[in-house]
BALOBA-1460 file (C-alpha; in Angstrom, 3 decimals):
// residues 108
<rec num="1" residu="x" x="120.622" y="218.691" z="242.617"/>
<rec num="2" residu="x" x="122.330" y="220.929" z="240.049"/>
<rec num="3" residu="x" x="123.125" y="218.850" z="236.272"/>
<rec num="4" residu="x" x="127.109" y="219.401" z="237.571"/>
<rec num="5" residu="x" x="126.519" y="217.260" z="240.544"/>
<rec num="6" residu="x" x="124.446" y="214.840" z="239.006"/>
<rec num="7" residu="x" x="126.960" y="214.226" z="236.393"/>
<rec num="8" residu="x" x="129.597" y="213.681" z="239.233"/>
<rec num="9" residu="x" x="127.004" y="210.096" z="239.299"/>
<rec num="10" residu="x" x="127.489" y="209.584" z="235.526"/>
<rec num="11" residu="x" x="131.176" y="207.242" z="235.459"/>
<rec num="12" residu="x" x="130.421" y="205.849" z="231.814"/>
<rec num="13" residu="x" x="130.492" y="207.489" z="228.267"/>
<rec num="14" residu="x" x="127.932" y="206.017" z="225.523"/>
<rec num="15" residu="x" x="127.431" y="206.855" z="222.316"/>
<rec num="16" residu="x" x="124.218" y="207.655" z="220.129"/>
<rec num="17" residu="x" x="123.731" y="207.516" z="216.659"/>
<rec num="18" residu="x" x="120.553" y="208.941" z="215.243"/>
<rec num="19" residu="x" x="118.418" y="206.692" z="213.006"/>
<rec num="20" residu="x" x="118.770" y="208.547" z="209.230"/>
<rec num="21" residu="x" x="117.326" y="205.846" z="206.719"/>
<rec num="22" residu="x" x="117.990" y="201.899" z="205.641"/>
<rec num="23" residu="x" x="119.850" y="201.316" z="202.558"/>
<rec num="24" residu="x" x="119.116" y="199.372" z="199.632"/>
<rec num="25" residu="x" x="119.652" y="196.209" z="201.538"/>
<rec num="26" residu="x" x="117.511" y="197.281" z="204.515"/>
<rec num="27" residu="x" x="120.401" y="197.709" z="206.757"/>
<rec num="28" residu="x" x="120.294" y="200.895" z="208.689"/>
<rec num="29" residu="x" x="122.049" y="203.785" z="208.646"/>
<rec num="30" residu="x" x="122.664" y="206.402" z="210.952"/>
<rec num="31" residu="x" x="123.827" y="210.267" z="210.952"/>
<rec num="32" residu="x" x="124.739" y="212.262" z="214.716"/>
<rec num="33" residu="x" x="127.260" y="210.174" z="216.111"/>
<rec num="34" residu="x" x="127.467" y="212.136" z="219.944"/>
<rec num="35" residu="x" x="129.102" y="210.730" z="223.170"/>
<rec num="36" residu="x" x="127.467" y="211.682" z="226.313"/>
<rec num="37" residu="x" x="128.118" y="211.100" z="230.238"/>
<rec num="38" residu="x" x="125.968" y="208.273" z="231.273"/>
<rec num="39" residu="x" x="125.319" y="205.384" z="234.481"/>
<rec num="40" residu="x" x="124.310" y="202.178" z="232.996"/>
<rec num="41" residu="x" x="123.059" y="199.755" z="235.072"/>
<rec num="42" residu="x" x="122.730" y="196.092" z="233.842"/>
<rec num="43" residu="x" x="119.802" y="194.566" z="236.105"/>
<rec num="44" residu="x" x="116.777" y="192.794" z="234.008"/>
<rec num="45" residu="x" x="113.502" y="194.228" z="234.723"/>
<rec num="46" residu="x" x="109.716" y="194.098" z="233.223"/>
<rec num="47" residu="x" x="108.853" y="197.457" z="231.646"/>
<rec num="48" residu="x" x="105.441" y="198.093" z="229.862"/>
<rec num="49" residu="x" x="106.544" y="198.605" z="226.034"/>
<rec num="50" residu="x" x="104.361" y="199.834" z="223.294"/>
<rec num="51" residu="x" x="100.885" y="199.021" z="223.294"/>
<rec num="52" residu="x" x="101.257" y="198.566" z="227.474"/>
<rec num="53" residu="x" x="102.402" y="194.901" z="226.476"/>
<rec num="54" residu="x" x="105.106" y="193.769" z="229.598"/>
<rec num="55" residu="x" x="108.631" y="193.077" z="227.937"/>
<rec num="56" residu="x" x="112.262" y="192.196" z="229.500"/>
<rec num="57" residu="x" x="115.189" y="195.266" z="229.658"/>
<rec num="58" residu="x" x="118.243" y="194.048" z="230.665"/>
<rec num="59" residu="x" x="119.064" y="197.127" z="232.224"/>
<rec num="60" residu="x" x="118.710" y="201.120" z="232.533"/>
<rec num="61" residu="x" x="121.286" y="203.915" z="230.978"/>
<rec num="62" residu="x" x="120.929" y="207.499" z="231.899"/>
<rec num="63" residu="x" x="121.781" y="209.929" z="229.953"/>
<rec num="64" residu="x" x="123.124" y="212.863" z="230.958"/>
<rec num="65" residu="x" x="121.487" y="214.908" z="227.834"/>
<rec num="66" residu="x" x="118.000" y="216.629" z="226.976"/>
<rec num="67" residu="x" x="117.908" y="214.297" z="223.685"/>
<rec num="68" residu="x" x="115.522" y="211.773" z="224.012"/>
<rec num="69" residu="x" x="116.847" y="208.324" z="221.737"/>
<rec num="70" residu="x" x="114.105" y="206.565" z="219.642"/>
<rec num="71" residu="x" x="113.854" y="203.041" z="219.803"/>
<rec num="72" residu="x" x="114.873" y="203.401" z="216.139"/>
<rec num="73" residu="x" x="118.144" y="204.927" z="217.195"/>
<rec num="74" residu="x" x="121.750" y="203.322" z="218.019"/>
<rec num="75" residu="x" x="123.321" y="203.106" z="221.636"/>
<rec num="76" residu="x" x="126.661" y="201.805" z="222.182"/>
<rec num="77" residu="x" x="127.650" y="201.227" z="225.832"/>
<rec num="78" residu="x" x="131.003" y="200.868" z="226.840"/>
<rec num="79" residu="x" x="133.051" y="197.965" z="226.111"/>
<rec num="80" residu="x" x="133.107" y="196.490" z="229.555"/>
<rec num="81" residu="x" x="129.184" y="195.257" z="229.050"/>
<rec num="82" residu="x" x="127.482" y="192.767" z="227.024"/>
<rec num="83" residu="x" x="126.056" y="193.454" z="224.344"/>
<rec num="84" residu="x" x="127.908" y="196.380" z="223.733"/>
<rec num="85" residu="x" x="124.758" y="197.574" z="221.239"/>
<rec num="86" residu="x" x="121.731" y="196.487" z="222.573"/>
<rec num="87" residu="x" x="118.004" y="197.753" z="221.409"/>
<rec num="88" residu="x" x="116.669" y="201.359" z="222.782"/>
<rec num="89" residu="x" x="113.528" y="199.384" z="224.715"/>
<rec num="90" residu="x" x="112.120" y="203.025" z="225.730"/>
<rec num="91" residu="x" x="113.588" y="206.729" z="226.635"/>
<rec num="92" residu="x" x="112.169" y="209.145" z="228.175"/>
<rec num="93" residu="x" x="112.927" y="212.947" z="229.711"/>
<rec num="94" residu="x" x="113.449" y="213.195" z="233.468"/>
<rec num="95" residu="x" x="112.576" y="217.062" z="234.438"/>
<rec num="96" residu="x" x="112.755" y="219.258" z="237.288"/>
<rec num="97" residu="x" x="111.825" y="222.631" z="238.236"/>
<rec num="98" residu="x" x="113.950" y="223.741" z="235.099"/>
<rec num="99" residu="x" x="112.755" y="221.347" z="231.961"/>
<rec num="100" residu="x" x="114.739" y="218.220" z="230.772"/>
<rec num="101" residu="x" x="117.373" y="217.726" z="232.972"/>
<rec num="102" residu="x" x="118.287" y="214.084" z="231.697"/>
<rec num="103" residu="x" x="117.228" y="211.310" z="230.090"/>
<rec num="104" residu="x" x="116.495" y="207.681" z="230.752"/>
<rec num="105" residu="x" x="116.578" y="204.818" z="228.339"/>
<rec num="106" residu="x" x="115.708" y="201.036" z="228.880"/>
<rec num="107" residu="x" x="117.602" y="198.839" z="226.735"/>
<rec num="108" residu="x" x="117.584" y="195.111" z="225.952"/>
């Protein structure tokens, strides 16, 4: 299935904010504010986080870019879903027969 086609899949925008530094108060602050074509889906799961330790996502966003989001980084769904900014659990690249052809991040 052709990126066009799969994007036909994608009804949602989201936005990503890279991770740039924390301030003086330790608040973070972020640089690379991009909107992309997404599917979230809101259904709690068990994923295996860092370390292969089990933790809960409350649901599954792809992406339909070739940047993978660190856990470090800001996602902000649309306004329709709760919380609107929820943690970056996990990403990673989905290929095919071509490279990256989109990505998947677990949130919480």
């Amino acid at each position: 299935m052709g990126v066009s086609l799969f994007r036909d899949f994608m009804p949602h925008t989201v936005i990503l904010e890279t991770w740039s530094s924390q301030n003086a108060y330790g608040e973070p602050t972020y640089t690379s504010c991009h909107s992309y074509p997404a599917r979230v889906e809101m259904k709690s799961r068990r994923i295996a986080g860092s370390g292969g330790v089990e933790i809960a996502a409350r649901g599954r966003v792809f992406l339909g870019t070739t940047t993978v989001p660190t856990a470090k980084d800001r996602i902000t769904l649309p306004a329709s879903f709760v919380p609107t900014q929820p943690p970056i659990l996990d990403a990673f690249p989905v290929n095919d027969e071509k490279g990256i052809h989109h990505v998947v991040a677990y949130v919480g």
